[in-house]
N, C-alpha and C positions, 0 to 999 in steps of 0.2 A: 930419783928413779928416772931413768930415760924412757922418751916417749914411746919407743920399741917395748919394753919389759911393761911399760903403765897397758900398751893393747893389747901384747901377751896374756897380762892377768885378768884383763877383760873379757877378752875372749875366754881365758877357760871359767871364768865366774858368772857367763852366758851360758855356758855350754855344761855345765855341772847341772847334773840331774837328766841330760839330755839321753837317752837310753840309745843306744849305737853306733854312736856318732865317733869313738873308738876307732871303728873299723873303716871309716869315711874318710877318702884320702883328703887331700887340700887341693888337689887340681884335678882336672876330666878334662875329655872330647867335648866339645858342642860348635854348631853352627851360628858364625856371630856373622854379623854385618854393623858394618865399621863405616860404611857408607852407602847412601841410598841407590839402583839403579836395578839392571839386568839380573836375572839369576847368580850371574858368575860372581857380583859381589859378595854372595856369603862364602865363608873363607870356614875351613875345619881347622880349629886352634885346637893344641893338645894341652893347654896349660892355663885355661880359664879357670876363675878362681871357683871352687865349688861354694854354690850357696851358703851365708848362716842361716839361723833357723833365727824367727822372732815368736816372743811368748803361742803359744795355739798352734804350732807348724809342725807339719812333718816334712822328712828330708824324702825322695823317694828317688830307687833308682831305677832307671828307666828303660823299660824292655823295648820300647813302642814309642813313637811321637805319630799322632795326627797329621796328615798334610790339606793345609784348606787351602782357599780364593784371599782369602783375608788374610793368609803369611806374605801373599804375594804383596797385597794391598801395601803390608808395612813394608818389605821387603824395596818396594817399586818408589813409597814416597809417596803415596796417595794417600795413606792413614799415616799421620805422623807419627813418629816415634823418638824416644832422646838417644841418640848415639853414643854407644854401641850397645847394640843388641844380639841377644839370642833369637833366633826365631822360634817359631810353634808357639802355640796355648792349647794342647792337648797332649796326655798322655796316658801312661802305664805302666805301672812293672811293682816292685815289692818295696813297704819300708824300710827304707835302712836308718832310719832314726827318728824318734818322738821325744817331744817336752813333754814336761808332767801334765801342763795342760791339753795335750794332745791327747796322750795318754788317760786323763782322766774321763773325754769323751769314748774311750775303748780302742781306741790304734792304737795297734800295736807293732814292735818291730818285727817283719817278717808277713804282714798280712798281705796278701793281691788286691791290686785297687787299682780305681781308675781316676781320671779328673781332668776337669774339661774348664777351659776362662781365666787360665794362668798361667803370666805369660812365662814365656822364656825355658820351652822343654823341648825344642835340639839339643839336645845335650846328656853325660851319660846321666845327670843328679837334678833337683827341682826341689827347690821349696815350695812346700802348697798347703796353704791354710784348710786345718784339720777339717772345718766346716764344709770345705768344697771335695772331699775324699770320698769316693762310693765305692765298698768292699766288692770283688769280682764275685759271683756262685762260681763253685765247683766245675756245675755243666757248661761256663760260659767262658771260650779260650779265651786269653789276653787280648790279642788282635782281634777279635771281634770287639769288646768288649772296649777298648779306644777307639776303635772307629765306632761306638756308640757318643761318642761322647759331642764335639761342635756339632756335627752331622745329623748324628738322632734325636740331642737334643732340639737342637732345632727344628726336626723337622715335627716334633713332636710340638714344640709350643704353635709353629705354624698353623698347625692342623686341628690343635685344639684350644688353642688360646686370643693370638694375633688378632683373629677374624672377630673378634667382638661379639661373636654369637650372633653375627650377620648373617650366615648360612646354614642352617637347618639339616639333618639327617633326610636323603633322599631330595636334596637340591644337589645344584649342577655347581662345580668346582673344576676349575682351566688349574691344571698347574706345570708350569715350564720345563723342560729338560729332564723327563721320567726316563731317562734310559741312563743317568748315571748320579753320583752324587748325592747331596742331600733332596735332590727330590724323587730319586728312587726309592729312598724311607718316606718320602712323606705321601707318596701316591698311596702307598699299601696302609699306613693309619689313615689316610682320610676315607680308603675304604673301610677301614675297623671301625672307624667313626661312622661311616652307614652315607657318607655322600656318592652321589653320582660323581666319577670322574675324567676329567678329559685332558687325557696327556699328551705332550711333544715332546718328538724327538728328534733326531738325524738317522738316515737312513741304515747309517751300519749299527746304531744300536735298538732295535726294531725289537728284537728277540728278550732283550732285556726290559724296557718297557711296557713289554707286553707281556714279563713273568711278574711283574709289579698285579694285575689284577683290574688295571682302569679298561673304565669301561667305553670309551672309544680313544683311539689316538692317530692324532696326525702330525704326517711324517713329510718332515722338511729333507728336502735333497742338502749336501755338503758342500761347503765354501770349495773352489776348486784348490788342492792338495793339501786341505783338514779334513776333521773328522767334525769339525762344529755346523749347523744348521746355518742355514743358507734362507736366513729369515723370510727374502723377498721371492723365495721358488714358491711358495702356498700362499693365497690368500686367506690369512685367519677369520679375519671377522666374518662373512660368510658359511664359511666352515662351520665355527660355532654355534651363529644362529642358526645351521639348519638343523645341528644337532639337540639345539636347546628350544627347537618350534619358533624361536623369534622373541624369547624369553632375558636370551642370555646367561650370563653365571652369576652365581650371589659371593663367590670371591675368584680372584687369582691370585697366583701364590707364584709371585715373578723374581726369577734371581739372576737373569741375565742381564735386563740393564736398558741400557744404551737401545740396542734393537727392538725390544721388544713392547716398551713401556705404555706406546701411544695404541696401541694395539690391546692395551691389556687394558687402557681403560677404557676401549671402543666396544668391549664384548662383555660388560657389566650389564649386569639385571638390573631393574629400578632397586635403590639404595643397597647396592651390590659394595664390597670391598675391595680395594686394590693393594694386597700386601705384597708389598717392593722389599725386599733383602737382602740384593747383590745386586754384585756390576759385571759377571762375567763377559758382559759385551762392551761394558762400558759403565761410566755412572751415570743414574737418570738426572738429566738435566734441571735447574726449577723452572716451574713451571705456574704459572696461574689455574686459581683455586675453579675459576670459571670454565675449566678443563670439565669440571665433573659434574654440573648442570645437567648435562643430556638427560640421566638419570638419577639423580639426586647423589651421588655417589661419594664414597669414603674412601680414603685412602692411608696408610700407615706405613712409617720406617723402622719397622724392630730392630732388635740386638738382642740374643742369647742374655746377656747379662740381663735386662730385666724382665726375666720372663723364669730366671734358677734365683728372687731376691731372698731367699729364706731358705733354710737347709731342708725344711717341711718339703718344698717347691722342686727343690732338686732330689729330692728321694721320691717324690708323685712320681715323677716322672722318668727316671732309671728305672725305676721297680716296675713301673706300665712295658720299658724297652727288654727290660730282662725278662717278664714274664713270659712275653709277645715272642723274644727269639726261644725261649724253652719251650713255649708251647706248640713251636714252628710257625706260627701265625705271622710272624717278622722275619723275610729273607735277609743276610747281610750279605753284601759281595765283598770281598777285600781282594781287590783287583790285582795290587802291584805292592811288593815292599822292597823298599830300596836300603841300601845297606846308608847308615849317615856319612861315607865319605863321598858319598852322592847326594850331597843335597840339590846341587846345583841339578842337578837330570831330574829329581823329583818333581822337583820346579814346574821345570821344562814342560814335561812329561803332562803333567795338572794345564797349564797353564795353554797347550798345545790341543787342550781340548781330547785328549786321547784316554782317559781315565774310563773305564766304564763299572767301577764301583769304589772302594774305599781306596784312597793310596796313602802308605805308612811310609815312615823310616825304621830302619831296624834300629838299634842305639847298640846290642849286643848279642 
């Protein structure tokens, strides 16, 4: 038997029992990058190969992709990655195919679902292990419901997890760039969570920051012809302390990076936390532990990945984001969707600092 006919009958001896998979072509659209640099390297192929499924998988196809800081990150060559790739690790849209084991946790083909930490969904199809799939409600449209997903998750472990339970309900919490992004969800639960909060922003998004619900914020003038903060226009640390009596904050919840870092642990409360979780300025440098003496002080490098490590962990915490937008209590902005033969402008667009709430791809 030739090696052609032996993967032939492999493949369909994989794929027997797989419920839709039928209707699933062998090739799609997706955003690959083939090599590390600018935006303009990811390339729209029409003829990538569509995912297999492995034991526990569902195939899903895709209404929605996610756009983060971290597409870029892989995209730029700064978070390595093995060549070629898809970008994204967030999506959305309907099953189009389950294993029996998939199937025997309850997906089905045909259900609404979302899922967030797996890579490679630019694209119209995605395999995504059944255990990381969280079914949409009814009242909760698609696109919101994927921009739940890297964004609210995280902002959600930020605010209630990262900080170690170093900051108390009615303590003071600094957290960075409330007027877009994942810390526009994370200002409104750290208020659910009962903290005092003090947010930044840039001046053109003022308006938005301040429907987030924090309870003071200051407002950095713009880099001249961005729309991003102009870190050196305010002096923070003072600011702070006059708003925290000279106390400081018992965390900061920093994701810009570069600019901001030495600042965020200057306005720490005694045994206050520093949670660092992006580089949108840049990556924070290392630094020596004698940094955080002043005030006995903590500091952490999360990642979504371990903060969803149990399907228990990742259903807490959807079912907190869903109830929270059903009840109204949780605004989502979904700012921009870009159609996927724009990936390259999505990019851009994120990356140019001009985003003032969720930005998708559209896949279809």
């Amino acid at each position: 038997m030739s090696a052609i006919l032996r993967s032939a009958r492999v493949a369909r001896e994989l794929l027997a029992g797989v419920r839709g998979y039928a209707a699933v072509p062998n090739v799609m659209r997706a955003a690959v990058v083939r090599e590390t640099g600018p935006s303009s390297v990811m390339k729209i192929e029409h003829d990538y190969p569509v995912p297999k499924l492995a034991p526990g998988g569902v195939l899903i196809k895709n209404k929605y992709s996610g756009i983060n800081f971290i597409d870029t990150y892989h995209r730029s060559g700064l978070y390595k990655r093995e060549l070629p790739f898809i970008g994204g690790q967030e999506g959305g849209g309907f099953v189009a195919a389950v294993t029996p084991e998939a199937a025997a946790q309850g997906v089905k083909v045909g259900d609404k679902v979302a899922y967030s930490s797996v890579f490679q969904t630019y694209a119209e199809y995605t395999a995504v292990p059944a255990n990381k799939v969280v079914n949409v409600p009814d009242d909760v449209p698609l696109d919101v419901a994927v921009s739940c997903g890297v964004q609210g998750m995280t902002a959600h472990y930020l605010t209630h997890s990262a900080h170690a339970g170093l900051v108390k309900p009615g303590e003071w919490m600094l957290i960075h760039g409330t007027g877009s992004g994942t810390c526009q969800w994370a200002a409104q639960m750290a208020k659910l969570k009962g903290y005092k909060v003090i947010g930044t922003c840039s001046e053109s998004k003022q308006d938005l920051a301040r429907a987030t619900g924090v309870d003071e914020l200051i407002v950095y003038k713009e880099a001249p012809g961005t729309s991003y903060e102009d870190y050196t226009s305010v002096d923070l640390v003072p600011r702070v302390m006059e708003i925290t009596k000279g106390e400081g904050v018992k965390a900061v919840i920093d994701g810009i990076g570069l600019a901001t870092w030495e600042t965020s642990i200057e306005v720490l409360a005694r045994r206050g936390i520093f949670v660092s979780f992006g580089n949108a300025s840049g990556a924070v440098p290392a630094f020596p532990p004698l940094k955080l003496i002043n005030k006995s002080g903590f500091v952490t490098r999360p990642k979504l990945n371990d903060y969803t490590v149990t399907r228990e962990e990742l259903l807490s915490r959807s079912n907190d984001i869903f109830g929270w937008i059903a009840s109204g209590d949780l605004k989502v902005v979904v700012d921009r969707c870009f159609p996927l033969e724009q990936a390259m402008e999505g990019h851009d667009y994120l990356e140019a600092g001009k985003s003032r709430g969720k930005v998708l791809y559209e896949i279809y």
